[in-house]
ROLUM-129313 format. One record per residue (C-alpha): x, y, z; residue in one letter. Coordinates in steps of 0.1 Angstrom, whole numbers, plus 2048, in hexadecimal, padded with zeros to 3 digits. Example, Ala and Ser with C-alpha at 12.3 -4.5 7.8 and 13.67 -1.06 7.14 Angstrom:
+-----+-----+-----+-----+
|  c1 |  c2 |  c3 | res |
+-----+-----+-----+-----+
| 87B | 7D3 | 84E |   a |
| 889 | 7F5 | 847 |   s |
+-----+-----+-----+-----+
END
This chain:
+-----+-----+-----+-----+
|  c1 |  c2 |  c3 | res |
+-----+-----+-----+-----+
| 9F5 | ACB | 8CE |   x |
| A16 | ABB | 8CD |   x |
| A2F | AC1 | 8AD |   x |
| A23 | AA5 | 892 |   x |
| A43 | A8C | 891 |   x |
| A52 | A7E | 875 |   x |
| A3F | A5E | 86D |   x |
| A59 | A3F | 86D |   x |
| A52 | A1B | 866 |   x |
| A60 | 9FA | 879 |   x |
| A71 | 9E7 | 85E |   x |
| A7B | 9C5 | 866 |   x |
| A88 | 9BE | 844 |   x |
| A88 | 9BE | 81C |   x |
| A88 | 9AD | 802 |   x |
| A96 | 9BB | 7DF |   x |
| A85 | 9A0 | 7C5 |   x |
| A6B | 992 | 7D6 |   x |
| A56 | 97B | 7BC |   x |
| A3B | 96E | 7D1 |   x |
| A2F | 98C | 7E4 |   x |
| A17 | 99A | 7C4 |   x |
| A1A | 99A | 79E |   x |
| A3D | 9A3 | 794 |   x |
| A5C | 9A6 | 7A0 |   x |
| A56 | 9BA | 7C3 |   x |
| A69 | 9CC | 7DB |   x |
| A5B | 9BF | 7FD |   x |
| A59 | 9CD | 821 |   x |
| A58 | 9BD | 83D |   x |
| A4A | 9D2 | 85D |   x |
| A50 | 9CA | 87D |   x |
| A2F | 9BD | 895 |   x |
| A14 | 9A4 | 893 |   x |
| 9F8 | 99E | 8AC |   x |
| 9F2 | 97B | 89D |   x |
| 9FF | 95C | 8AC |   x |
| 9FB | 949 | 88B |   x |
| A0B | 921 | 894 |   x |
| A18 | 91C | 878 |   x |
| A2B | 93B | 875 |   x |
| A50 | 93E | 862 |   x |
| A56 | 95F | 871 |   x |
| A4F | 963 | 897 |   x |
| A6B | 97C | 89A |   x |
| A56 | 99A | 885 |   x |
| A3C | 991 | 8A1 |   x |
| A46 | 9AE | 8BE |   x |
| A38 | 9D4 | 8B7 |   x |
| A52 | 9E7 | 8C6 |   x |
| A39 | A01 | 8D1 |   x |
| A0C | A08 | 8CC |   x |
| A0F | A14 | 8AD |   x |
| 9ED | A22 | 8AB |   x |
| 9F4 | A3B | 8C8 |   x |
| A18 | A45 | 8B9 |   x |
| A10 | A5D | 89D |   x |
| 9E6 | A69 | 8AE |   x |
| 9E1 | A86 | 8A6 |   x |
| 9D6 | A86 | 8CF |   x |
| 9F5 | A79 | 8DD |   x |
| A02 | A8E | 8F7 |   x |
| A27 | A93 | 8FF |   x |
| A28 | A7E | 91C |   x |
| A18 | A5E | 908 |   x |
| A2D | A62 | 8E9 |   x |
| A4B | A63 | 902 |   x |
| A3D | A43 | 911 |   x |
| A3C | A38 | 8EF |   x |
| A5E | A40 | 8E3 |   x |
| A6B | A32 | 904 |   x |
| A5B | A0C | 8FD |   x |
| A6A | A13 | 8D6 |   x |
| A89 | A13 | 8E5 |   x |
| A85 | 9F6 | 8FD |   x |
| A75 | 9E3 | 8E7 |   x |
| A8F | 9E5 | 8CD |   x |
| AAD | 9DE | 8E3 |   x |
| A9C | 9C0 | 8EF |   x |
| A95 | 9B2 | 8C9 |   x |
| AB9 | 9BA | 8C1 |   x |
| AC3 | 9A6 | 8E3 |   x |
| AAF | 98A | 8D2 |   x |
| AC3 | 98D | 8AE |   x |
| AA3 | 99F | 89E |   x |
| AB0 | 9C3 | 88F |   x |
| A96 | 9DB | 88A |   x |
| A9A | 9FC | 875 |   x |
| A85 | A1B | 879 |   x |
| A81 | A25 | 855 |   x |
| A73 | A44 | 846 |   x |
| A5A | A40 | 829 |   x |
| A6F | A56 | 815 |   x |
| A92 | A45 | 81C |   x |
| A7C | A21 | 815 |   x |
| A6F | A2C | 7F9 |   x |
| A93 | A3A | 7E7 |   x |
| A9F | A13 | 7EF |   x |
| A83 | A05 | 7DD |   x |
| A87 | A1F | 7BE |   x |
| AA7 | A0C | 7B6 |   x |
| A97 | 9EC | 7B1 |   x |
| A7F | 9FC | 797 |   x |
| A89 | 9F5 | 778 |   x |
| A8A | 9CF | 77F |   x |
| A61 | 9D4 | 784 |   x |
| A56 | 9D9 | 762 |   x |
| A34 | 9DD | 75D |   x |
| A29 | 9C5 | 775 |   x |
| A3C | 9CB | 79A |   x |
| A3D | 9E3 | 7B0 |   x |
| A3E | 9E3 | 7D7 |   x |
| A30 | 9CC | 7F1 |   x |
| A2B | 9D1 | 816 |   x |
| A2E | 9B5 | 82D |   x |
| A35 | 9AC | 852 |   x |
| A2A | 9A5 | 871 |   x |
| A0D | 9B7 | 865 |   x |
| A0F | 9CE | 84A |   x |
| 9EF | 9E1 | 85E |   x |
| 9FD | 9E6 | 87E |   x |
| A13 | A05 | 86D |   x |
| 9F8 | A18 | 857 |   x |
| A04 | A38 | 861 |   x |
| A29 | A2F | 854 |   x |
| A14 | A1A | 833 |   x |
| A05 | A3A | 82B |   x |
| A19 | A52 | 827 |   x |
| A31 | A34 | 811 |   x |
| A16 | A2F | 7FB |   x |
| A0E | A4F | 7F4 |   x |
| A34 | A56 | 7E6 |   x |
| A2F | A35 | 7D4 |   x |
| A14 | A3C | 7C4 |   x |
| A21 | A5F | 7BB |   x |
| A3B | A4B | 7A9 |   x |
| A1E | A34 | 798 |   x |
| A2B | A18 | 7AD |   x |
| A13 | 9F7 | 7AD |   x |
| A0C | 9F1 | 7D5 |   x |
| A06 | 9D6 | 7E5 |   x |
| 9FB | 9CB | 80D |   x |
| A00 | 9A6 | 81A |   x |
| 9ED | 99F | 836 |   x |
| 9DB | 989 | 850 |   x |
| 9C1 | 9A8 | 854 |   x |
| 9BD | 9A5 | 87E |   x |
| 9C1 | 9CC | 881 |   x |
| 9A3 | 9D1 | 86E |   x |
| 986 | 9E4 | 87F |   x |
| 96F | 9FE | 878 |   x |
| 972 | A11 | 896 |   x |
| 986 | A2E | 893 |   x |
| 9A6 | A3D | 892 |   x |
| 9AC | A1C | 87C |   x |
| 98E | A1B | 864 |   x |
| 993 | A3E | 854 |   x |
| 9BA | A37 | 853 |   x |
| 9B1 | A15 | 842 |   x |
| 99D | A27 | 826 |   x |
| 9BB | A3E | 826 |   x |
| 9CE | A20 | 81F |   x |
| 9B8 | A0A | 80A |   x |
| 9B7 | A27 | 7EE |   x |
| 9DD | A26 | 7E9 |   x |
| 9DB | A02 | 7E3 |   x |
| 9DB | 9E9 | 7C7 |   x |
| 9DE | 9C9 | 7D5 |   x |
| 9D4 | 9B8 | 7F5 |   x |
| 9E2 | 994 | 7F7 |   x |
| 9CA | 98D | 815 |   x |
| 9D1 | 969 | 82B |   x |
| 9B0 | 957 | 833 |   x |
| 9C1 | 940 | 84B |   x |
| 99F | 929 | 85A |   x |
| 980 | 931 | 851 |   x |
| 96D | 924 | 86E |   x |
| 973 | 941 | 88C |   x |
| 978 | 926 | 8AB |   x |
| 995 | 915 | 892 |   x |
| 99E | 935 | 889 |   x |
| 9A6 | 940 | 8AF |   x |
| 9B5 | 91F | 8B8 |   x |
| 9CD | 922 | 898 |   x |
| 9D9 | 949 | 8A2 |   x |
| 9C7 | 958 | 8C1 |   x |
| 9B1 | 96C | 8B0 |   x |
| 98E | 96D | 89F |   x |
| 98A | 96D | 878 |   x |
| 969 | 983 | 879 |   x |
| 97B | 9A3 | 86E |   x |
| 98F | 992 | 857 |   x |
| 972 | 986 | 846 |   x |
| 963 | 9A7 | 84A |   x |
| 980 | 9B8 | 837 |   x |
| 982 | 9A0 | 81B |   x |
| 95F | 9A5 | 81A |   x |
| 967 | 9CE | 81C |   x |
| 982 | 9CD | 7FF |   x |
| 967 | 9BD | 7E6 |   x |
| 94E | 9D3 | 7ED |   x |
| 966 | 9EE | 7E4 |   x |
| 977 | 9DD | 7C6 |   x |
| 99B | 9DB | 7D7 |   x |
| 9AC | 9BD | 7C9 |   x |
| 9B2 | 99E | 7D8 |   x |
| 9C8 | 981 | 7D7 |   x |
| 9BD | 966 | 7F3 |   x |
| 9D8 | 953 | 800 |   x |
| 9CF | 930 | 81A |   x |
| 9EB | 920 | 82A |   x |
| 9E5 | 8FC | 828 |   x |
| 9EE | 8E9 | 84C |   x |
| 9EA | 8C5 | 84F |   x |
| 9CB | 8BD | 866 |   x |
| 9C7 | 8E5 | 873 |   x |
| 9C0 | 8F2 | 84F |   x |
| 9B6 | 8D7 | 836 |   x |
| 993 | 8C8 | 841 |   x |
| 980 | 8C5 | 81E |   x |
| 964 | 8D3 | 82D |   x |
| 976 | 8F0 | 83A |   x |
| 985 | 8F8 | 819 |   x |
| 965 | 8F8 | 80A |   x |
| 959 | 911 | 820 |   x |
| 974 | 928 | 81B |   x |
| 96E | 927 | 7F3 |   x |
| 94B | 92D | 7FB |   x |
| 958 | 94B | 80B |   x |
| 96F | 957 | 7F1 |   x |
| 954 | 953 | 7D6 |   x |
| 942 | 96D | 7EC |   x |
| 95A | 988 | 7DC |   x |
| 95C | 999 | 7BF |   x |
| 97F | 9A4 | 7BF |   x |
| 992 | 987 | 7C5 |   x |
| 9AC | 97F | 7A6 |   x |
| 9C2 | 963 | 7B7 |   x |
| 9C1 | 94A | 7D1 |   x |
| 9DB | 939 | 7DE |   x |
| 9E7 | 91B | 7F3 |   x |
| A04 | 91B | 804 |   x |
| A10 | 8FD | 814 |   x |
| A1A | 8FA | 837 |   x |
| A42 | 8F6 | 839 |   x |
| A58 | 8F6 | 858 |   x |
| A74 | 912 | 851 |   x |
| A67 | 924 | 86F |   x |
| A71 | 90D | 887 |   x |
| A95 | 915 | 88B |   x |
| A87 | 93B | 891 |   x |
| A6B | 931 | 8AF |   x |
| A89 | 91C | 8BC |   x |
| AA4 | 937 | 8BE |   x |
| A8B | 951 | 8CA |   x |
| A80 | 938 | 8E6 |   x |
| A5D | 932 | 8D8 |   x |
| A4E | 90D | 8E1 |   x |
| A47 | 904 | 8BC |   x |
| A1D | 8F8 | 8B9 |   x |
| A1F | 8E6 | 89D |   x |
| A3B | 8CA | 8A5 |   x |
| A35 | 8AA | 892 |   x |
| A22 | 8BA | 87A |   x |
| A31 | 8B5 | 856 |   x |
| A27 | 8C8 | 832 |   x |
| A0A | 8BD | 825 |   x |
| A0C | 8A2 | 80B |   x |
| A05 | 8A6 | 7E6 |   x |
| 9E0 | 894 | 7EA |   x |
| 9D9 | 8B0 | 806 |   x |
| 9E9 | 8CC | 7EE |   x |
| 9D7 | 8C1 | 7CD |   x |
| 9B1 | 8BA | 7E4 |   x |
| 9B9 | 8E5 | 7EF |   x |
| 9C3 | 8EF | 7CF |   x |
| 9A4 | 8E2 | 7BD |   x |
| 98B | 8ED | 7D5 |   x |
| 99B | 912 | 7DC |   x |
| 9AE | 919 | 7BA |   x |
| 996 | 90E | 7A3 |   x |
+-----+-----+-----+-----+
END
């Protein structure tokens, strides 16, 4: 069996005092890699995985396939940082001593977030960082869209692995019809559901966020579906609406990326207070 490596993690970037990424004042990562598509995105350049990171750190990866591996991580990188996206390979131990010196700013409420891409493309990496956090009774928390989720395996035992370190899940519910749902990112929104669905049953905290897109993501009926959903769980403490802004543009446009939602502008107050009252109440 090849010599276990030491597990890195694809870090696109930080944030020292994020205030909107959990309760507190939190010190947020951002990994690199999403599968999603999402059109409304505001941050297409976390989008590339730089290698399969479910095959880097198996337990039955031979030499020849993690060479393969660390071959494309090298590629892949040099081609992001052709495109002006920097990528760091960070240690969970080196991460972690960055985040250490943001701690007294935490109080009793912060703590650390993970982010992306998404957070659950890099488990391996988020589990061995939670662990030292929690050794250090760090609060953790994981954003994200939740399209990794499975319960096939290697990922479903990992997950468990994963969910148990956690304190927080700020979970996106993006459309909750499944054809809308594919037009709006590429993929389905079963497992999503599923995993929401999964966290409740196993009293893992919630905060439900719904990013509210002018005639994609604000049909009244639609809305009232998806708090139909959410008053399915038990574990849910927050929802949110976010509202659709361009800032993202200026990214899809210097990364080359046609833009999907031109001439599409934030939703107006009417639309924002109609969400609000139907998903937040």
């Amino acid at each position: 069996m090849p010599e276990k490596k030491q597990i890195l993690g694809y870090i696109h970037s930080t944030e020292s005092f994020g205030a909107v990424d959990g309760p507190g004042i939190r010190f947020v990562v951002f990994l690199q890699g999403c599968k999603m598509r999402c059109k409304y995105c505001h941050n297409p350049e976390t989008w590339n995985l730089v290698t399969d990171y479910s095959r880097l750190y198996a337990d039955d990866v031979s030499d020849d396939e993690r060479e393969a591996l660390e071959k494309k991580i090298e590629e892949n990188t040099k081609l992001l940082k052709d495109k002006g996206v920097k990528i760091e390979a960070r240690t969970p131990e080196d991460l972690l001593k960055q985040a250490l010196r943001y701690k007294p700013y935490w109080k009793g409420q912060g703590g650390i977030t993970v982010s992306g891409g998404e957070a659950l493309l890099q488990m391996d990496f988020l589990i061995e960082f939670f662990k030292l956090a929690k050794a250090q009774g760090i609060h953790t928390t994981i954003d994200t869209a939740g399209n990794p989720f499975t319960r096939e395996e290697p990922f479903f035992s990992k997950f468990n692995e994963l969910m148990s370190l956690t304190d927080l899940f700020l979970l996106d519910i993006k459309q909750i019809h499944d054809d809308k749902h594919r037009e709006l990112t590429g993929f389905s929104n079963q497992n999503i559901l599923e995993l929401a669905q999964y966290l409740s049953d196993h009293g893992k905290h919630m905060w439900i966020r719904h990013v509210l897109v002018p005639g994609i993501t604000t049909d009244e009926d639609d809305l009232k579906k998806t708090k139909e959903f959410i008053d399915t769980l038990k574990t849910v403490d927050k929802v949110e609406v976010l509202p659709y802004h361009k800032l993202g543009i200026q990214e899809w446009e210097r990364l080359g990326i046609p833009y999907k939602l031109e001439g599409i502008d934030p939703p107006t107050e009417e639309q924002q207070k109609l969400a609000k009252s139907i998903l937040e109440n």
